[in-house]
C-alpha angles and dihedrals in degrees: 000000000000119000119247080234084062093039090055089041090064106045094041103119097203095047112098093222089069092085086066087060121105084194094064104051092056087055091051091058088050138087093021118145109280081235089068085041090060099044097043091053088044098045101046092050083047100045091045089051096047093039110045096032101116085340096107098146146103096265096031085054090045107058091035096063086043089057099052091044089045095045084049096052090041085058099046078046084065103039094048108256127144090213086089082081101063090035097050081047092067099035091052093057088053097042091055084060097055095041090055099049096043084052093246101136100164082063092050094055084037088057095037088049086046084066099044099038100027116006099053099025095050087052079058112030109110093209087061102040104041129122083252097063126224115334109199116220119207120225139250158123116016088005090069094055091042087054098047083048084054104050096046093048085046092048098038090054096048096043078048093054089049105045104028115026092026138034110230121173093215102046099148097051095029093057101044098041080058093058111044078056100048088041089053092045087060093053091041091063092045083046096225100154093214077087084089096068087056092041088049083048098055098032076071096040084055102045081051089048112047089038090061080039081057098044098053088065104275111138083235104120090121093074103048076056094047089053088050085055092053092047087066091046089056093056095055089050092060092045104045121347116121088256091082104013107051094186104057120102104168 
């Protein structure tokens, strides 16, 4: 029989072990909006259809199964859950494969900085992870210069990377569809709810990017699918998530 002090212990949110609990993680994938519901059933069938669909290769499997994991972190993102962390994670990892392969570097440094500035900090951050749920900060004020510094050293060391160290074919675009989301990891994890007008902008920079990525010839078309998803996602976030409505629940 286990003991009520093991019980309590997994189901604590702000303790690390959590993420070894099946039972967590199960909590993590309840009580989201019926609007995310909707999208993520909608958006994994879709994803697997578009992506695997004479894509039955190392890189066409590949981003396939990171667009459904990332779709699926960018939706807990907007309902709240820390389990964005573990999923983007994963994702991440994947994602670096494709990008490198496919010649977007900017991307590469954007997915590897996911897991150092959002995917690990979010599992541990207690603001994330407490009883009370997300609490979204408006911002304001120093936080607004600190923000605009951000995006152009951000921007500045991945236009670097592509132009200078690599050779990208896409610098411009790369390197600025890598910043708006760098730029938009560092506000998630401070939970300032203004992150959603950079994800919504690179959700766009990214359609754009790995459309042109598809075009020269890359099997990639999954994950111009899977920013349009986001996109969507995006969307709801802004209509009716808890970020920039406190009150909603559902």
């Amino acid at each position: 029989m286990q003991s009520t002090q093991d019980t309590d212990f997994s189901y604590n949110p702000e303790s690390p072990m959590r993420v070894f609990n099946l039972h967590w993680y199960k909590d993590q994938m309840s009580g989201w909006m019926t609007s995310s519901y909707i999208l993520l059933t909608f958006g994994v069938l879709f994803l697997l259809v578009t992506g695997l669909y004479h894509n039955l290769n190392a890189l066409g499997i590949t981003s396939t199964i990171a667009g459904v994991i990332g779709f699926t972190c960018t939706l807990s993102i907007t309902n709240g859950k820390p389990i964005n962390g573990i999923l983007g994670f994963v994702s991440a990892i994947m994602l670096i494969y494709v990008a490198t392969i496919t010649g977007n570097f900017s991307d590469v440094i954007m997915q590897a900085a996911y897991i150092v500035l959002l995917d690990i900090p979010v599992v541990f951050n207690k603001h994330w992870n407490s009883s009370e749920g997300l609490v979204p900060r408006l911002m304001s004020g120093k936080y607004i210069v600190q923000t605009i510094i951000t995006f152009l050293i951000f921007w500045a060391l991945t236009y670097g990377l592509d132009t200078i160290i690599l050779t990208s074919p896409r610098p411009i675009i790369d390197s600025l569809s890598a910043t708006l989301g760098l730029t938009g990891a560092v506000l998630t994890v401070r939970r300032f709810r203004s992150t959603y007008y950079f994800w919504l902008a690179q959700s766009i920079m990214s359609i754009a990017l790995w459309s042109m990525t598809a075009l020269s010839g890359h099997p990639v078309w999954v994950l111009f699918f899977t920013y349009c998803l986001y996109l969507l996602n995006d969307v709801v976030a802004l209509v009716s998530s808890k970020w920039f409505h406190p009150d909603q629940n559902k």
